[in-house]
N, C-alpha and C positions, 0 to 999 in steps of 0.2 A: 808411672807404673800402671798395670793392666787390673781391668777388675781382680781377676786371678791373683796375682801379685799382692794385692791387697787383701785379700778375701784369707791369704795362705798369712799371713801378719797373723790375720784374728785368731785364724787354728792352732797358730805358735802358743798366741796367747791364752786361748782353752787347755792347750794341755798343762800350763802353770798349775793349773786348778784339779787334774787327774786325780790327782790323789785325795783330795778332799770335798768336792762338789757332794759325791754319794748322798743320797739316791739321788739327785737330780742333777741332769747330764753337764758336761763340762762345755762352756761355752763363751768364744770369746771375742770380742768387739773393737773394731779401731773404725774410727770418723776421720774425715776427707774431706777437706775444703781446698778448691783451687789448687789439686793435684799433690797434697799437703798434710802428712796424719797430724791431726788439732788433739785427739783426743785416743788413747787405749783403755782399755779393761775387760777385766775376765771375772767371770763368777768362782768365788773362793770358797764358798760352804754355804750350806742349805740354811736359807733362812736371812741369807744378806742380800747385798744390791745383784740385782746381777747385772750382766758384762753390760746391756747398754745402756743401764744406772751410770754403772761405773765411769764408764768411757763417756757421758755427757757429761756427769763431773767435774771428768779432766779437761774436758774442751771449755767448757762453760759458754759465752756467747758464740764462741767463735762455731757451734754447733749449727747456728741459723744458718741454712741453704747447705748443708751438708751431706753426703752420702753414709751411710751407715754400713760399714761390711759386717754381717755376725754369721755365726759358725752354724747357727741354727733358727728354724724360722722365730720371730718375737711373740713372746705370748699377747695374749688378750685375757689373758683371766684374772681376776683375784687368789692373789694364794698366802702365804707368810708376806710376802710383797705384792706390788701394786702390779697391775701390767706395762709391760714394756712400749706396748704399742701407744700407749698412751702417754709416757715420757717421753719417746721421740718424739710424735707431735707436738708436744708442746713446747719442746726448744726447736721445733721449727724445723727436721730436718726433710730433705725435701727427694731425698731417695733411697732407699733401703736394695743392699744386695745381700742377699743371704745363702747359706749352700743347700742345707739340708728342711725338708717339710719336719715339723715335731710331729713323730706319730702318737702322741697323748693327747685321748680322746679331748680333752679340756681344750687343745689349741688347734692341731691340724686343720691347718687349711687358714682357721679364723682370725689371728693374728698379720697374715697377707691379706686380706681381706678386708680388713679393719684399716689397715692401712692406704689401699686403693681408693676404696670408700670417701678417702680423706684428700683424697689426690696429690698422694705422695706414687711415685715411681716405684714399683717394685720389680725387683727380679732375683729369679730363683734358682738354684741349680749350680751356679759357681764354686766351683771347691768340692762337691760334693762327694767325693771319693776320698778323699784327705778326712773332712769334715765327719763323714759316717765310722771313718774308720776309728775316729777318739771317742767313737758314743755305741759300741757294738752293743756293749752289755743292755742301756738304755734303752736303745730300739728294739731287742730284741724281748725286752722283759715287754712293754707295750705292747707290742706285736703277737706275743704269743702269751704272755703270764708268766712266763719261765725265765731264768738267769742264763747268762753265758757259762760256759762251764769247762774250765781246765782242771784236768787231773794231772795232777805233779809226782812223779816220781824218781827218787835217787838209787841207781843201781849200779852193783858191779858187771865188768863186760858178760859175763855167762847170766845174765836179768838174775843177781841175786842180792837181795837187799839188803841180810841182817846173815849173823854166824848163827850156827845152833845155838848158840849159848845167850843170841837175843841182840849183841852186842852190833851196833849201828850206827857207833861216832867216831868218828865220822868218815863214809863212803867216799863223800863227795868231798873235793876240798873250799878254799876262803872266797875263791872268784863264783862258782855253784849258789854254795850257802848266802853270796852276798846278792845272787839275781831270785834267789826264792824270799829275801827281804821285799826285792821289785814286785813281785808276784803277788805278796801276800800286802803290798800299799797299795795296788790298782785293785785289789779286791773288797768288797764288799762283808763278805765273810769267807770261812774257810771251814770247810768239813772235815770230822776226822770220827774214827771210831774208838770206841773205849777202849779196844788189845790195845791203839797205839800211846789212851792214856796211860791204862795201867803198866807197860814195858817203857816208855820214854817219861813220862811224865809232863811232856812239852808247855809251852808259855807261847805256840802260835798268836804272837804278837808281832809286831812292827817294831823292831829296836831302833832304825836310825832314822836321824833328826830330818837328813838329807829330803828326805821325800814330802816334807810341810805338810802335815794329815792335820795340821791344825784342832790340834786334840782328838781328831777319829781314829776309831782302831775300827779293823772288820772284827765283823759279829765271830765267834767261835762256836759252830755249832758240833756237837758231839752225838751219834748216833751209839744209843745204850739201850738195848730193849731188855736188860733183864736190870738196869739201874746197878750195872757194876764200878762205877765210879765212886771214887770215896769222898767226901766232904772236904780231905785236904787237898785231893787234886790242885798242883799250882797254878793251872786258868782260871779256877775260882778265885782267886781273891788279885788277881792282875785288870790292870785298868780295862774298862770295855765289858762288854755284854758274853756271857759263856752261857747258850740257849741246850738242854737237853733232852733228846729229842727219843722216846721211850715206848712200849709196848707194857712195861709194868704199872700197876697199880698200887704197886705197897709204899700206902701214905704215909710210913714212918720214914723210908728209905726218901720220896718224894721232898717230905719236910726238911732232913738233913741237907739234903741240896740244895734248897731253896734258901736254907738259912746260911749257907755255907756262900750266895749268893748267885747260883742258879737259875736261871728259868727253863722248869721244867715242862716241858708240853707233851701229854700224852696222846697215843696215837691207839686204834684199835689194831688186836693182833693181826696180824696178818699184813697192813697197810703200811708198814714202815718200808717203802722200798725207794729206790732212787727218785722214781716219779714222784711218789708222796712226798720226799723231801724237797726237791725243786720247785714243786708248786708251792709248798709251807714258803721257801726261801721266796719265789715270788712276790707272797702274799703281803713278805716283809721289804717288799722294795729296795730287794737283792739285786742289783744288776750281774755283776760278777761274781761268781762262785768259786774258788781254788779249794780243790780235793787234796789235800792232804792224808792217806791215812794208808792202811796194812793191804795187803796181799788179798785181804775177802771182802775189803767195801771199796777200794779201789777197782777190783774186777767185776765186783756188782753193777758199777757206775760205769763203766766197761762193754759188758754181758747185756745189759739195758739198754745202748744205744744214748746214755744221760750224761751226752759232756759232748761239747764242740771241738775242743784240744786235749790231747797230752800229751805231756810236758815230761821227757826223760833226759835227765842229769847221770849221765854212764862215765863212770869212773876208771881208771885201766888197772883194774886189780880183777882177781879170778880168786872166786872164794870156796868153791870145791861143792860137788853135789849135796856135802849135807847140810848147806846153807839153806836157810829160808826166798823161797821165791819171791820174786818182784811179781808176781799175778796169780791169785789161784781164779781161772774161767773155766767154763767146759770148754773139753776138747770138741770140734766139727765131727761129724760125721764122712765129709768128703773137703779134702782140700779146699775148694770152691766155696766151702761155707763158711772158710774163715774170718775170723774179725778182720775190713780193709783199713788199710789208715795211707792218708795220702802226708807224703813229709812237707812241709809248709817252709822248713828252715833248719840249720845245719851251723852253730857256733863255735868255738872254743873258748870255754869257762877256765884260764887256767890250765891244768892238766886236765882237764874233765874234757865232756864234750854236751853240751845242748841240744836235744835236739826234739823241733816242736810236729807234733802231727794232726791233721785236720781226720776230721770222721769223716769215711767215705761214704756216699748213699748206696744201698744195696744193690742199687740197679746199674750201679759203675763197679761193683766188685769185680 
């Protein structure tokens, strides 16, 4: 088998871990003796072996004079764990391929380097498009401070998403509803606003077992600037963190949520806006971000240019003009000015249909 060939093993084995690495990227590891995988592992959650821990493990001696494929360069730092660069060394292996550079300031670069140093064989760059594409969120939060950012939306074919009457269960049907489970396990957290707590009530949680989050759930952050949430809201008291993210000051109303087990964080008026919240979620070593929420922080996050995807689940039903829209945005002034979106992908959910869109940059509109 080919570098490539091998290197694509270890990326199999990073995505085992997709769903529970957060924050720290998925990354995964097979060792090679005499044309031969001796040894696999993947990093499973923050704070354990990671992938070329793991994978010397399993090799055990059989690691001396070994090539090491990993999904991501090795670190050299001290963190929860030891560095990486330094347990391959020391079981002797004697060439490392790796696909992707870590853009965290901690390792980039130093990790190859460390290793050369040591006159181990390194090379770089193998897989790298396979390998980059399981760590988008990661790279991009490094790179820039900010989270990846899909907005989700479930609509009837005429973009409308609820009756006058509020009533919105369900649009979409069991194939939809079970890929916005997908969505909200590769996420980090998940954003929504308070119209959608107080008219839905939602538990934006991760219900199935399938996806190994290994006890994580994403953060639920909740955009409430006048603190209209009530203490029984049912995200309050479901497993995981429910962050409330506010413009009010009223430290009775503050208190109730907190004790209702909230984390309230206050924001000065005016600053509560998409950007303000993606930098906050940055701050919290958000990779992924999945928008969940109503017709006016959806189009907020829209209107802003503050999301890489979205994510529309169109149903074949037609709910008649006095239905609630799936977007409230300003309308353009000139055709030419409209919101672009390039379509990325085209599925069938079931009766439903999938369908995911990239943000176009203004200068390809």
């Amino acid at each position: 088998m080919s570098d490539l060939g091998f290197m694509l093993e270890a990326v199999a084995l990073a995505a085992e871990g997709r769903y529970s690495t957060s924050p720290n990227p998925a990354v995964g590891c097979v060792l090679v003796r005499a044309g031969e995988i001796v040894g696999r592992g993947f990093h499973v959650r923050a704070g354990t072996a990671h992938a070329e821990v793991a994978a010397l493990a399993a090799a055990g001696p059989a690691a001396r004079g070994a090539t090491a494929y990993v999904s991501l360069e090795p670190c050299n730092h001290h963190g929860r764990t030891g560095p990486c660069t330094e347990a391959l060394l020391a079981a002797g292996v004697a060439r490392v391929v790796y696909a992707c550079d870590d853009p965290n300031p901690r390792v980039a670069g130093q990790g190859a380097a460390r290793l050369r140093a040591a006159g181990v064989d390194v090379v770089a760059g193998v897989g790298a498009a396979e390998a980059s594409a399981l760590n988008r969120g990661y790279f991009k939060r490094m790179r820039s401070g900010r989270p990846f950012v899909r907005i989700k939306i479930a609509m009837s074919l005429d973009a409308r998403m609820a009756l006058a009457s509020g009533e919105s269960q369900w649009i979409t049907g069991p194939a939809a509803r079970a890929e916005v489970q997908r969505l909200r396990a590769e996420s980090c957290a998940i954003v929504t606003g308070s119209g959608t707590v107080l008219a839905d009530d939602p538990a934006l949680t991760v219900r199935e077992a399938r996806f190994g989050l290994h006890g994580r759930q994403p953060r639920r952050i909740v955009v409430d600037r006048r603190l209209a949430v009530p203490a029984t809201a049912r995200l309050l008291s479901l497993p995981g963190a429910t962050h409330v993210l506010t413009t009010c000051s009223d430290a009775s109303r503050v208190a109730a949520l907190e004790a209702a087990g909230a984390v309230v964080e206050c924001f000065t008026e005016g600053t509560l806006d998409p950007a303000a919240v993606l930098a906050h979620l940055g701050a919290l070593d958000a990779n992924e971000v999945l928008v969940e929420a109503g017709p006016k922080l959806a189009g907020a996050f829209l209107a802003a240019g503050a999301f890489d995807e979205l994510i529309v689940h169109v149903a074949p039903k037609l709910l008649g003009e006095t239905a609630r829209t799936a977007f409230v945005l300003p309308s353009p002034a000139r055709l030419a000015d409209a919101l672009g979106l390039e379509l990325v992908s085209s599925v069938r959910l079931g009766d439903d249909m999938g369908l995911t869109f990239a943000s176009r940059p203004i200068a390809s509109r």
